[in-house]
C-alpha positions as CSV (number, residue, x, y, z in Angstrom):
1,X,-38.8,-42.3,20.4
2,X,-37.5,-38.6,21.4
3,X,-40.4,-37.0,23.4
4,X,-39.8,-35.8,26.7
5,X,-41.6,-38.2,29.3
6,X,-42.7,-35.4,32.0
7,X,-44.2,-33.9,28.9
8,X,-45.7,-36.6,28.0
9,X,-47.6,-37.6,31.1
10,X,-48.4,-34.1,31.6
11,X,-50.2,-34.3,27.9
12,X,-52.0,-37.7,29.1
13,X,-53.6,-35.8,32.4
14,X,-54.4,-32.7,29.8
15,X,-56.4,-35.8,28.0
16,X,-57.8,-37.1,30.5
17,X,-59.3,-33.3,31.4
18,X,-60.5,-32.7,28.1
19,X,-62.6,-36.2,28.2
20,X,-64.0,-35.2,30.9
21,X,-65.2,-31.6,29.7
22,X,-64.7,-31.8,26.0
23,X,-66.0,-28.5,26.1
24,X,-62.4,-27.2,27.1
25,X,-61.3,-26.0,23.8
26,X,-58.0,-24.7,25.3
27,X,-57.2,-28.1,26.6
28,X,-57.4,-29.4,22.9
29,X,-55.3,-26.6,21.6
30,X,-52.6,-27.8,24.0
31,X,-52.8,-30.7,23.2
32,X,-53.0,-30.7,19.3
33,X,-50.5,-27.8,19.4
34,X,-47.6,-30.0,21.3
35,X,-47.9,-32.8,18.9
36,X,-47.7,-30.3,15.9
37,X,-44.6,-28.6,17.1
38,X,-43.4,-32.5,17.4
39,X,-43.9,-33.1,14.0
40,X,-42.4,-30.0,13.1
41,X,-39.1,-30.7,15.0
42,X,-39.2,-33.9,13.7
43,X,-39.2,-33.0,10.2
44,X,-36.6,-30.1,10.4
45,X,-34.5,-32.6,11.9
46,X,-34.6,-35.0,9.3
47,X,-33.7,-32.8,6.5
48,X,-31.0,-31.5,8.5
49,X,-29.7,-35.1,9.2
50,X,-30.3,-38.6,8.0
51,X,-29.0,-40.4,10.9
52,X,-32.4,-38.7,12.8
53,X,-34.7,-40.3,9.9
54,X,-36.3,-43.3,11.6
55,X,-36.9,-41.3,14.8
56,X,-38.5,-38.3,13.0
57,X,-41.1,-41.0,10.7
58,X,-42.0,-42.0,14.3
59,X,-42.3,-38.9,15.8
60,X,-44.2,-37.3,12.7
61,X,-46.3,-40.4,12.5
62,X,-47.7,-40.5,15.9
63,X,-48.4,-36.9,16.2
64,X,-50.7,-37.4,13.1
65,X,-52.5,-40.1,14.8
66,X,-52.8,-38.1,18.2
67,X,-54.1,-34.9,16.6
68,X,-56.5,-37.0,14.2
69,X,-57.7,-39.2,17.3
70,X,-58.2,-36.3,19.9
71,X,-60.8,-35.0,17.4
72,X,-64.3,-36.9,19.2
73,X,-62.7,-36.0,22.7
74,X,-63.5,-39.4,24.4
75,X,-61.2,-42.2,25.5
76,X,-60.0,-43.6,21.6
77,X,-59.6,-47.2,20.7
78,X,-58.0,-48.2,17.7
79,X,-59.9,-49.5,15.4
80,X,-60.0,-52.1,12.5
81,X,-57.5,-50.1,10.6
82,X,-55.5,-49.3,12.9
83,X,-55.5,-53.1,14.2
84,X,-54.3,-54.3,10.7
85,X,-52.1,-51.4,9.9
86,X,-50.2,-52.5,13.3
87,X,-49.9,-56.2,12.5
88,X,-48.5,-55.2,8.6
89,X,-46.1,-53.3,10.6
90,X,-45.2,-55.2,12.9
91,X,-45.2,-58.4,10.2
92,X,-47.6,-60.4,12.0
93,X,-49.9,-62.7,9.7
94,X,-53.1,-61.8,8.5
95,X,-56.1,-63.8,8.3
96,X,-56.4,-65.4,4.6
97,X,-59.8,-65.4,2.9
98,X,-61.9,-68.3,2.9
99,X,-61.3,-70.9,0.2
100,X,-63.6,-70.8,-3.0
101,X,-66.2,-73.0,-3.0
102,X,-65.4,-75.6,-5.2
103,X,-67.6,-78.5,-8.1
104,X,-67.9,-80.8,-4.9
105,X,-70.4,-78.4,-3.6
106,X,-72.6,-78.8,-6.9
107,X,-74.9,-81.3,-5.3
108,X,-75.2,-78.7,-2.3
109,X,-77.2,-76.2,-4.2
110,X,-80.9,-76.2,-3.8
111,X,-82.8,-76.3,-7.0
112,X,-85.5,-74.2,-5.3
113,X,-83.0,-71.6,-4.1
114,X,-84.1,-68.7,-6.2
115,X,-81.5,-67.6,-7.4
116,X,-80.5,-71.4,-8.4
117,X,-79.0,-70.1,-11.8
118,X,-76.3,-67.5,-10.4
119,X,-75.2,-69.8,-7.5
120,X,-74.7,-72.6,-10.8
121,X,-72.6,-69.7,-12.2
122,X,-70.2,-69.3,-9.4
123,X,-70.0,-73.1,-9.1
124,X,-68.8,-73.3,-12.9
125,X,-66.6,-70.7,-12.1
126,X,-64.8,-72.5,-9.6
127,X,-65.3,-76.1,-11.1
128,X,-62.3,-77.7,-12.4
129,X,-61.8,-77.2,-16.1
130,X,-63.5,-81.2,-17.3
131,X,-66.6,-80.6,-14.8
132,X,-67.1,-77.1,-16.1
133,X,-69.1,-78.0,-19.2
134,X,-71.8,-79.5,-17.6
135,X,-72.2,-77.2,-14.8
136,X,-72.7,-74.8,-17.5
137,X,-75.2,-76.0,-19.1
138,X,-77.5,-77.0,-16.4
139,X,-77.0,-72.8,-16.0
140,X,-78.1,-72.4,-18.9
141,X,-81.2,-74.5,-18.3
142,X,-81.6,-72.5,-14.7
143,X,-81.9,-69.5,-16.4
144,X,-84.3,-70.6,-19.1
145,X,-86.7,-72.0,-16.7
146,X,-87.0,-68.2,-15.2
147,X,-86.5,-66.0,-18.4
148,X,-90.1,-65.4,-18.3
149,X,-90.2,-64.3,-14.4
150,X,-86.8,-61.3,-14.1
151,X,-85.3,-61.7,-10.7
152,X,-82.0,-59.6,-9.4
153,X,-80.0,-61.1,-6.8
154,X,-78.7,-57.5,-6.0
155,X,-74.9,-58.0,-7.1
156,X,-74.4,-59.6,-9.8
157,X,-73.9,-57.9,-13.1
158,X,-77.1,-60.1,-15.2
159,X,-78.2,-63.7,-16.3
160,X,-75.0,-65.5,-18.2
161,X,-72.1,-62.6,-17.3
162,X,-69.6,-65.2,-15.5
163,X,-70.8,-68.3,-17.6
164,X,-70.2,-66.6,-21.0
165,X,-66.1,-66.8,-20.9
166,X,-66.7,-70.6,-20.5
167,X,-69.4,-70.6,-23.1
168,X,-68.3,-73.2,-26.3
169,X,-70.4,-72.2,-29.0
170,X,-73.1,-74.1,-29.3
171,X,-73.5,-73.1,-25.2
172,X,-74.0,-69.6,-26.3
173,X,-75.9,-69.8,-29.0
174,X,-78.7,-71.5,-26.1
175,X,-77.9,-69.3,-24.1
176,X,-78.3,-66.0,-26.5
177,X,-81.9,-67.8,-27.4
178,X,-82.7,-67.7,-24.2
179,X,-81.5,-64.0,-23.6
180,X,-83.9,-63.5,-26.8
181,X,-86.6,-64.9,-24.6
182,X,-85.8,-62.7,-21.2
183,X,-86.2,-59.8,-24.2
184,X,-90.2,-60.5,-23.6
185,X,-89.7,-60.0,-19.7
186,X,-89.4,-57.3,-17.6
187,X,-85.1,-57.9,-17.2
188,X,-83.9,-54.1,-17.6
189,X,-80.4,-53.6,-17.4
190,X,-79.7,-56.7,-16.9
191,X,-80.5,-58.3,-20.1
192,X,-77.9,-55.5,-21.7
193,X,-75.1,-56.9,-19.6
194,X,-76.3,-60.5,-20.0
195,X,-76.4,-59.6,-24.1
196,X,-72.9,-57.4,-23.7
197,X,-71.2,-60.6,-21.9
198,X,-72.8,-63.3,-24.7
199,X,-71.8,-61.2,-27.7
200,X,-68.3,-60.4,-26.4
201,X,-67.8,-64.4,-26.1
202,X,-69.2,-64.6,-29.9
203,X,-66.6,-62.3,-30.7
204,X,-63.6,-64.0,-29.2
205,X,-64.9,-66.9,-30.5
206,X,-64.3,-65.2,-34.2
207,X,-67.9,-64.7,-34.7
208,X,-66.4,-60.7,-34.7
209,X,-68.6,-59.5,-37.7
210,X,-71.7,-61.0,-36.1
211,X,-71.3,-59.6,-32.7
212,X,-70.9,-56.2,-34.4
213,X,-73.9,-57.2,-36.0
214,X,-75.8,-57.7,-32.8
215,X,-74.2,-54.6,-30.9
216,X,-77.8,-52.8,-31.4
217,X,-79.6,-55.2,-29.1
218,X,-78.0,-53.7,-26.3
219,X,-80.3,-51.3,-25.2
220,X,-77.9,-49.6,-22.0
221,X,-75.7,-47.1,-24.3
222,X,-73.0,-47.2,-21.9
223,X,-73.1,-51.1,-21.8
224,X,-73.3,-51.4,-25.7
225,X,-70.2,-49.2,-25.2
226,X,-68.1,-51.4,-23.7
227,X,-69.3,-54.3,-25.4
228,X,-68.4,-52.8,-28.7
229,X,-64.4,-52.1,-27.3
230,X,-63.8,-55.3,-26.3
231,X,-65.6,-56.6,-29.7
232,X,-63.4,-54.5,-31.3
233,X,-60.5,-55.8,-29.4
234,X,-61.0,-58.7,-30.7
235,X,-61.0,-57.7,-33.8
236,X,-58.0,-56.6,-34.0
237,X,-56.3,-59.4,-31.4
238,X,-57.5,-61.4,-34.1
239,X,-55.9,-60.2,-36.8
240,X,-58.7,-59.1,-38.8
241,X,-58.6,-55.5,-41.0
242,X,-60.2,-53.1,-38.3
243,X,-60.7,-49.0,-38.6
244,X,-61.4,-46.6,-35.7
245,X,-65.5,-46.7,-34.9
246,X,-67.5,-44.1,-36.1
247,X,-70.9,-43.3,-34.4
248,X,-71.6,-42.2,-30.8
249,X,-69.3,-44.8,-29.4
250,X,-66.5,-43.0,-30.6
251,X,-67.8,-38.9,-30.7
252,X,-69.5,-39.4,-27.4
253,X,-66.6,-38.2,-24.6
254,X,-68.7,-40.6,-22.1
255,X,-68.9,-43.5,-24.5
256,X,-65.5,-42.9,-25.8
257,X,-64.3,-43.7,-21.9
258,X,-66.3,-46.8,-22.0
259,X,-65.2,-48.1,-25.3
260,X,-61.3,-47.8,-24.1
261,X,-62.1,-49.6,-20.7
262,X,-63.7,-52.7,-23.1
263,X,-61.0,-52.6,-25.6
264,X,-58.1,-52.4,-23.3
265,X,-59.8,-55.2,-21.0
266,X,-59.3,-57.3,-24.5
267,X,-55.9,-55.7,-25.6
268,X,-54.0,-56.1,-23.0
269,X,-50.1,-56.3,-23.7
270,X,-48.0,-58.7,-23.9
271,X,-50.3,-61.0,-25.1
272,X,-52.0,-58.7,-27.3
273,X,-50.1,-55.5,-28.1
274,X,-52.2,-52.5,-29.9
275,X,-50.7,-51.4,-33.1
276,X,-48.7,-48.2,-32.9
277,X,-51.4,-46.4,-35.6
278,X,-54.1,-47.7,-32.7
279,X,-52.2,-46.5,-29.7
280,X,-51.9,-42.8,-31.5
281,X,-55.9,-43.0,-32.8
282,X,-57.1,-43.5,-29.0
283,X,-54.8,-41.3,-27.4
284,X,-55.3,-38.5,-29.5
285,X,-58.8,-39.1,-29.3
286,X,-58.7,-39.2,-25.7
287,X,-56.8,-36.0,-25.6
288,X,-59.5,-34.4,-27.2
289,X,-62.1,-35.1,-24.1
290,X,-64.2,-32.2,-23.2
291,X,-63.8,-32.0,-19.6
292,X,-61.1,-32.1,-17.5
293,X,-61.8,-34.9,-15.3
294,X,-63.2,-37.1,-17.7
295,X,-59.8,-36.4,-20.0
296,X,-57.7,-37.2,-17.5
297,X,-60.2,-40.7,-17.1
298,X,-59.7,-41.4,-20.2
299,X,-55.7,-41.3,-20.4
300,X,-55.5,-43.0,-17.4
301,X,-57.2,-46.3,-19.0
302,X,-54.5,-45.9,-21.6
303,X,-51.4,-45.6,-19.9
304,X,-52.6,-48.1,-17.1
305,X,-53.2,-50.8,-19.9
306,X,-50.6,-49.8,-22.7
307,X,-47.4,-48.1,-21.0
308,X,-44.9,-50.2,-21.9
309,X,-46.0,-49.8,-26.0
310,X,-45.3,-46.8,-28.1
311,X,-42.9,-43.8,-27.2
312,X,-42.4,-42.7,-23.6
313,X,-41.6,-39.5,-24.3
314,X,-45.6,-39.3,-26.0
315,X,-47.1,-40.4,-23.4
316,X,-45.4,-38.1,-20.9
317,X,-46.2,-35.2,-23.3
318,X,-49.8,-36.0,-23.1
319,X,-50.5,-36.8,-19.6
320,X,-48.3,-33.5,-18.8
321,X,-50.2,-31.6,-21.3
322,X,-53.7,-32.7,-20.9
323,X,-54.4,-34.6,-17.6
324,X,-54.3,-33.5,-13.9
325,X,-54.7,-33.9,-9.9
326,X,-54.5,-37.4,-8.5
327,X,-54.6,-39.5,-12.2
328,X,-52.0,-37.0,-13.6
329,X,-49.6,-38.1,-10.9
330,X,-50.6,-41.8,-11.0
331,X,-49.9,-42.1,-14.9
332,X,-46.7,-40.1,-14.3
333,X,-45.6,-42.5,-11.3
334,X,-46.3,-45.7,-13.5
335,X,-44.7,-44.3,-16.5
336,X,-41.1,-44.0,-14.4
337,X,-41.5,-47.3,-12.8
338,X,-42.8,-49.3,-16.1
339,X,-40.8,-47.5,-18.3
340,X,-37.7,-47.4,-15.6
341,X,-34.7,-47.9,-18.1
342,X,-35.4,-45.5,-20.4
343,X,-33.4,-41.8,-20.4
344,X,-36.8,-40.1,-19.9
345,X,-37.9,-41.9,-17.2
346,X,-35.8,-39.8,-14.2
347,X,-37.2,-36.8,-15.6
348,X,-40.9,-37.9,-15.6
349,X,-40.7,-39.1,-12.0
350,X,-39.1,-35.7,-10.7
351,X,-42.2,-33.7,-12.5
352,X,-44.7,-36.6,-10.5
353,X,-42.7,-35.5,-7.0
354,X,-42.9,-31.9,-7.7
355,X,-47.3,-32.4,-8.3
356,X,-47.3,-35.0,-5.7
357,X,-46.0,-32.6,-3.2
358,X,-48.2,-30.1,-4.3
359,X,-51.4,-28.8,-1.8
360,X,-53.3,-30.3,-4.4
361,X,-51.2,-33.2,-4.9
362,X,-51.5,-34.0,-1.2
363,X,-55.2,-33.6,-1.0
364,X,-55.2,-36.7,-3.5
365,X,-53.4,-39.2,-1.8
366,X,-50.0,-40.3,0.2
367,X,-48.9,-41.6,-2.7
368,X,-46.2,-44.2,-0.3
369,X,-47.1,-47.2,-2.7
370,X,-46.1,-45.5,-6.5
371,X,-43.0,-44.0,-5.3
372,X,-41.9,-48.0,-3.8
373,X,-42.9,-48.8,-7.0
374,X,-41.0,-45.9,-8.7
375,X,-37.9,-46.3,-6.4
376,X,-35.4,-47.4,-9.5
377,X,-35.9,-43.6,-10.6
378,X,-36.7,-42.2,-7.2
379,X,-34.4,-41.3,-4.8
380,X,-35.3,-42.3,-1.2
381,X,-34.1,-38.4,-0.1
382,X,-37.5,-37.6,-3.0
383,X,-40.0,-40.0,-1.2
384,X,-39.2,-38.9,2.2
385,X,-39.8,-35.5,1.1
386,X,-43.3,-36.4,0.4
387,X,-43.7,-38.4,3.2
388,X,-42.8,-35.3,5.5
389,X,-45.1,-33.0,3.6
390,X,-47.9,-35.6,3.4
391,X,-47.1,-35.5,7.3
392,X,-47.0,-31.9,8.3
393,X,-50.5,-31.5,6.2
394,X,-52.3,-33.9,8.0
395,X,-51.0,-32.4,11.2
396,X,-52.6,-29.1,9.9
397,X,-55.2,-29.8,7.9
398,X,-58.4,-30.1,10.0
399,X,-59.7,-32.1,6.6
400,X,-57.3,-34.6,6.4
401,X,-57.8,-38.2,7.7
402,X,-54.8,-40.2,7.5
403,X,-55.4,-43.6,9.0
404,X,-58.0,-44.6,5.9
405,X,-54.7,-43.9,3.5
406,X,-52.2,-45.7,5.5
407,X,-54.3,-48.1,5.8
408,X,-54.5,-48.5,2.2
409,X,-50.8,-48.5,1.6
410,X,-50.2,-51.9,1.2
411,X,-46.5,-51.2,1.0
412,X,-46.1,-49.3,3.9
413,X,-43.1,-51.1,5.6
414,X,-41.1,-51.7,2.1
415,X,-41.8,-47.7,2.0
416,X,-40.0,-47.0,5.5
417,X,-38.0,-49.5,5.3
418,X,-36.4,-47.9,2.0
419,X,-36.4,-44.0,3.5
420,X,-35.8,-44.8,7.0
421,X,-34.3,-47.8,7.6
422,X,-35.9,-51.1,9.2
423,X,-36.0,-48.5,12.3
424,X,-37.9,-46.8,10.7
425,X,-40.6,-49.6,11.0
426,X,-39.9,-50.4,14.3
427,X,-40.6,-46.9,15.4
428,X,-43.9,-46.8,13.3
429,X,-45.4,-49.3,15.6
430,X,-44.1,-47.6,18.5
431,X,-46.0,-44.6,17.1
432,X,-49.3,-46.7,17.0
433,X,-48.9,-48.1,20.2
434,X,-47.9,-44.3,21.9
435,X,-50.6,-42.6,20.6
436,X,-53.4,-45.5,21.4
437,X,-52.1,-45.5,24.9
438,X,-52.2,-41.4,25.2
439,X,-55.3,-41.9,23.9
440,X,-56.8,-44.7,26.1
């Protein structure tokens, strides 16, 4: 990595100093100051000539690291991030979760574990699919031995919601007799997600007009909200007439949101496409959201679930038009990668560069992982654009905190590796391990 070594050591004893008597503000200043110039050599160099790419997303990388490090002024070791960020990098394997538990555990669960009925409804989860039924309904039995006595295990959404999508229908008929029963008890929110989960398992088991029916019972309104998209869902996946809601669910910009995140959890192409009248009814409805942020929410549950249906050219219109910051650039992003063969889609992801390199833009996110996705319709000259600028801010910007973001880009080597080069990797790591050591 280009860096002159007398410089270098000289910045370690500066370091070293500064621990010492982090009230040397002058020492920092040096120090920052050297690695900023760095990074802005680094990045001139670049756009002046390819051939320096991989050494500039080195150089620019660890003077991020060094400037964001220095900050505490105390000896720095990396940390968990920085520790799994290396070994991506570097392509070394990462520890895989724990299996899942599976039905040979059933006789493992103590009946007088407290929470006896959620721990049955992880097991039928997991169970294979001919010893689910009965591990269902000895769940079912669970819960009715405590509907009378509400307990909360803390993190779990309420009584029934991971049985119900194994439910038959005579299983959720008991079990919706005993949700009438926990009605009598002191459940709160969690009997309107246990109701929400049993009546959305009526409905896609074509009970649809009856689940409607029973869409009052729900006493959250935001619950209920849900509850009546992805009924509705069903209504239409089933083939059965359907018109847009009416009522609070639909006039309600909050409840609106809700509604769209249940119906597209149920509409989801290909295997169930929303009609093109649909598409147009929530989209322009969505378009008339009040405030910004929610607006932009709103589209962003659309385009994530139904991109690749209806016009592009619409839905670039209205997330130009009527979304912004970090979900405008998102929608735009996914639009050019799902939508990739299309005329439009060059001109959509230029527009998502131009906001994504933005001060704005920046403040939202890196942004590494859409652009890879993106890359048939991006040009690698584009992304390392915004990899420089995303670069130089967080050299600059006392606010930013890189590490946290690159940490999250879980295609961070496919990313370099496509504007730099597999050097480009190689000199990433390097960058880790320089500034660590500096830092030591």
């Amino acid at each position: 990595m280009t860096g002159d070594a007398d410089e270098l050591v000289a910045l370690r004893e500066q370091w070293r100093g500064l621990c010492q008597r982090p009230e040397r503000d002058e020492l920092a200043a040096a120090i920052a100051g050297w690695f900023r110039r760095d990074v802005a050599a680094a990045r001139e160099a670049w756009l002046a000539d390819e051939s320096h790419a991989s050494a500039a997303v080195g150089r620019m990388l660890r003077g991020v690291l060094v400037i964001q490090w220095m900050r505490e002024r105390r000896p720095h070791r990396p940390g968990p991030y920085a520790v799994e960020l290396r070994r991506r990098l570097a392509g070394d394997a990462v520890e895989a979760d724990e299996d899942a538990p599976t039905d040979e555990e059933a006789g493992s669960i103590d009946p007088g574990d407290p929470f006896f009925a959620w721990r049955l409804s992880e097991l039928a989860e997991a169970s294979a699919p001919e010893g689910r039924a009965a591990v269902v309904d000895r769940a079912i039995e669970a819960f009715a031995a405590i509907a009378l006595a509400p307990i909360d295990p803390g993190n779990d959404p309420g009584p029934f919601a991971r049985l119900a999508p194994w439910m038959d229908e005579a299983q959720l008929r008991r079990a919706i007799a005993v949700s009438e029963r926990m009605a009598t008890a002191d459940w709160r929110h969690q009997l309107s997600h246990a109701r929400a989960c049993l009546f959305v398992r009526l409905a896609a088991l074509g009970r649809v007009d009856e689940a409607e029916r029973l869409l009052p019972a729900i006493a959250d309104a935001v619950v209920r909200a849900d509850a009546h998209g992805q009924i509705f869902g069903h209504r239409v996946a089933l083939g059965e007439a359907w018109s847009l809601p009416a009522g609070d669910t639909w006039s309600d910009d909050s409840l609106f949101l809700r509604f769209i995140v249940g119906l597209t959890q149920v509409l989801e192409p290909p295997a169930h496409t929303p009609s093109e009248a649909l598409l147009r009814g929530c989209l322009d409805r969505a378009c008339l959201v009040g405030e910004l942020e929610l607006r932009s929410a709103a589209l962003q549950v659309l385009v994530d679930s139904w991109h690749a249906t209806g016009p592009v050219a619409l839905w670039a219109a209205r997330v130009r038009e009527r979304a912004s910051g970090r979900e405008q650039i998102e929608m735009l992003l996914l639009l050019a990668a799902q939508r990739a063969t299309e005329p439009e889609a060059r001109s959509i992801a230029r527009l998502a560069v131009e906001q994504a390199t933005t001060p704005a833009g920046l403040r939202e996110g890196l942004w590494f992982d859409e652009l890879w996705a993106a890359r048939e319709v991006v040009a690698p000259a584009e992304a390392a654009s915004v990899f420089a600028a995303a670069m130089w801010r967080a050299a600059t910007d006392p606010r930013a905190w890189s590490l946290p973001r690159l940490h999250h880009s879980y295609d961070l080597a496919e990313f370099l590796r496509w504007i730099g080069g597999e050097a480009a990797v190689a000199a990433s790591v390097r960058a880790l391990d320089e500034a660590a050591a500096l830092l030591a």
